[in-house]
N, C-alpha and C positions, 0 to 999 in steps of 0.2 A: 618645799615651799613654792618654788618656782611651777610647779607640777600643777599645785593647786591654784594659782593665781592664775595661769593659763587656762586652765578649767573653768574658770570665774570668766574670762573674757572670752570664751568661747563660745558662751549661753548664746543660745539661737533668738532672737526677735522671735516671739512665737506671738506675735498679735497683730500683726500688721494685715495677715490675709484674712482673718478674723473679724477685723475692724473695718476693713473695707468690704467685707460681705453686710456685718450688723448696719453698719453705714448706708448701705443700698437696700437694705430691708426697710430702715425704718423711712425712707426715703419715699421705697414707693405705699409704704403706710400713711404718710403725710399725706402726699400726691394722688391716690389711688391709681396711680397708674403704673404699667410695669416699663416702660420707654418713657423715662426722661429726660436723656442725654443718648446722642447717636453715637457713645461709648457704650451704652446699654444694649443696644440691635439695630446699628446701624441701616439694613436693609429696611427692617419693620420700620425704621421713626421713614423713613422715605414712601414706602407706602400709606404709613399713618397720617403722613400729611396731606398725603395725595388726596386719600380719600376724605380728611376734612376739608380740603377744599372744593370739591365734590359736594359734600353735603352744607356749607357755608354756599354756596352757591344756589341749593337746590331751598333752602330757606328762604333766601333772598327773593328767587325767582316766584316760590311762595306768595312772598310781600307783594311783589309786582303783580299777579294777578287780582291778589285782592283789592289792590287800590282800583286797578282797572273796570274791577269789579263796580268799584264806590263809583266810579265815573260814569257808567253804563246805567247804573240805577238812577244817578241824576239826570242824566238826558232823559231817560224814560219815563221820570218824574215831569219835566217839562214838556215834552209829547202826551202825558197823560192830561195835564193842563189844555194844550192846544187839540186835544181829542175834544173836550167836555164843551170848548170854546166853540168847536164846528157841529155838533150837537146841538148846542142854544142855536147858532145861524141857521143851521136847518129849521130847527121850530119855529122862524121867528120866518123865513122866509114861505113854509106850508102857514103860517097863521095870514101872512100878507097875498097869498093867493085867494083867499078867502073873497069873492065877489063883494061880500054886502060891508066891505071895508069903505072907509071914502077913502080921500087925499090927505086927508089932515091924521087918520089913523095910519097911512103908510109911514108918513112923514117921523111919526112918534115912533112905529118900529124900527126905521131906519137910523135914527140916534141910537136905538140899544146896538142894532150890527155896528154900527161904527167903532163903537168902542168896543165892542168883544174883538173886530179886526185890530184894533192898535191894542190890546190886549195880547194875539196873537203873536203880531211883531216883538215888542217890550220882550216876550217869552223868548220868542224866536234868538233876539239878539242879547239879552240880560242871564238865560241861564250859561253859568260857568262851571267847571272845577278846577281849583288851583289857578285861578285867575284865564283859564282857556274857556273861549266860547267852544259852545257845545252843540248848536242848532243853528250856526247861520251860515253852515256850508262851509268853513273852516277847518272844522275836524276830521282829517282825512289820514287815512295811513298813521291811525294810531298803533306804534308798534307796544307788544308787552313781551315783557323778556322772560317767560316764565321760564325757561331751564337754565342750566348754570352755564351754556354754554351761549348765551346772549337768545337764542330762539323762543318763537313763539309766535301766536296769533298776529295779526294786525285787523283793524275798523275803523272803519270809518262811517261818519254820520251826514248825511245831508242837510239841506237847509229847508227851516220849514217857514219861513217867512211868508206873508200873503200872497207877495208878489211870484215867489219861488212855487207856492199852491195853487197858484193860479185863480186864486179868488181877492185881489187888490182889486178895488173900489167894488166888489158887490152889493148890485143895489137894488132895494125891492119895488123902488116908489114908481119905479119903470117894468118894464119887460124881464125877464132873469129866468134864467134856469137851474134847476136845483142840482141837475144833474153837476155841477163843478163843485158845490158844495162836494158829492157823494166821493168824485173823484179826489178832492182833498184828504178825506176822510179818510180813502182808501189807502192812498201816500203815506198818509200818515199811522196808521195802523201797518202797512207794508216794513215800515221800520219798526214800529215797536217789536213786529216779530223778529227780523234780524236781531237786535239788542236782545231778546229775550233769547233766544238761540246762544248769542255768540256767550249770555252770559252763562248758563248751561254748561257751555266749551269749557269755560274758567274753572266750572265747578268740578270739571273731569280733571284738567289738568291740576289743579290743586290737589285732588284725590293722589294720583299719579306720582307729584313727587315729593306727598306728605309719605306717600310707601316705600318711595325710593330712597327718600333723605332716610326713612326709620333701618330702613336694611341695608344701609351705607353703614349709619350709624351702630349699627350691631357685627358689622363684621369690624370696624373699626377698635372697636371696646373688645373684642375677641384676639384683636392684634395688639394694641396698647394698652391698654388697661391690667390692673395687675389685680391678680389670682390673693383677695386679701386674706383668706382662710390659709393657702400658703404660705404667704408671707409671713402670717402671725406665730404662723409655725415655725419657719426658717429666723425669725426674729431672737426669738426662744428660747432657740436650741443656740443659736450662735449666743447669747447670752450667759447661756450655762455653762457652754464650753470657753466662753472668755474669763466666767468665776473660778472654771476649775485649770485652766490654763496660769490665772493669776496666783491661788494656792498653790499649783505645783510648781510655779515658779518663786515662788516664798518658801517654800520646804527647800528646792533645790540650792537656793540664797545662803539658807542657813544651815543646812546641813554644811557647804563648802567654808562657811564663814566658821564653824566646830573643826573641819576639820584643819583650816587655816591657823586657829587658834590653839591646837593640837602641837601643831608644826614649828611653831612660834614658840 
């Protein structure tokens, strides 16, 4: 009897390494990932974070260009305003060259330039983004952080105000030359190219690390993410062999427990 009862308290734990594998199976079946604790692969989760933070980053920097983006279009927007503005002054000042004008006809064209110039201004100083002037010589050394390591472009914008174009108080009822109109013009057209260029930049750079984030991002899921076709297998099979691990420990049970009774 002693023989058998020792035999009884002998039986091995046979489910613990069993339970602890079905356990991390079904874990990273939840999870889809194969590292979710730095008991899993400790090197891999240290690399796998590396590189999300690499590609968290490179998202980010993402954001940053496009908002830059949104800021470049509205300056451009209001240079495109202050174009159309120096366009009218020009017509207004060839119609006031005009000989068979009198005084009284300058006098009426000179009301419409007046206010197309404080028109100019109001633009010059009223367009904003995010509460920043944008045209009146403020915006200088805008930096954009497009990559995850803080880099990236910087622009800046001039001022397009009358006084800054060199056309405050232009007046046709007197003498004037158009040529300062033309040079306004020019100025101002000289930055629209800039903006247009620089936004161009943005649209390479966002290329760049919409490619870099995707192939971060896939060697990262090659490192952590787990093999769910495997898993469902390893899931499975530990399953089965935990069902037949429990029958052959319920035979083993009662067979000892017959022969206990035997001995008794």
């Amino acid at each position: 009897m002693s023989m058998a009862i020792n035999s009884i308290n002998r039986t091995p734990n046979m489910f613990s390494v069993n339970n602890t594998q079905n356990n991390r199976s079904a874990q990273r079946l939840a999870s889809g990932r194969r590292i979710n604790s730095a008991a899993d692969d400790a090197a891999g989760l240290a690399i796998s974070e590396g590189l999300q933070a690499l590609i968290r980053g490179l998202e980010q920097g993402t954001n940053n260009s496009r908002d830059m983006q949104n800021l470049l279009t509205t300056a451009e927007g209001g240079m495109g305003s202050i174009t159309d503005s120096l366009q009218r002054v020009r017509e207004l000042g060839l119609q006031a060259s005009n000989s068979i004008l009198t005084t009284e006809n300058h006098a009426l064209i000179q009301r419409e330039v007046d206010q197309i110039l404080n028109h100019i201004d109001r633009t010059a100083t009223s367009t904003q983004f995010n509460t920043r002037n944008l045209l009146d010589g403020t915006a200088q050394d805008l930096h954009t952080a497009s990559y995850g390591d803080g880099s990236g472009m910087s622009v800046s914008i001039g001022s397009f105000t009358t006084e800054s174009l060199g056309i405050d108080g232009f007046d046709v009822t007197g003498d004037f030359d158009l040529r300062v109109i033309d040079e306004a013009l020019s100025q101002v057209l000289g930055a629209r190219a800039d903006i247009g260029a620089a936004t161009n930049r943005l649209d390479f750079t966002i290329q760049n690390t919409l490619i870099t984030a995707e192939n971060l991002s896939a060697a990262n899921s090659r490192i952590a993410d787990a093999d769910m076709g495997r898993e469902s297998i390893n899931f499975n099979i530990n399953r089965v062999l935990e069902q037949y691990r429990i029958f052959s420990l319920r035979s083993h049970m009662q067979s000892q427990g017959n022969l206990l009774n035997l001995l008794l």
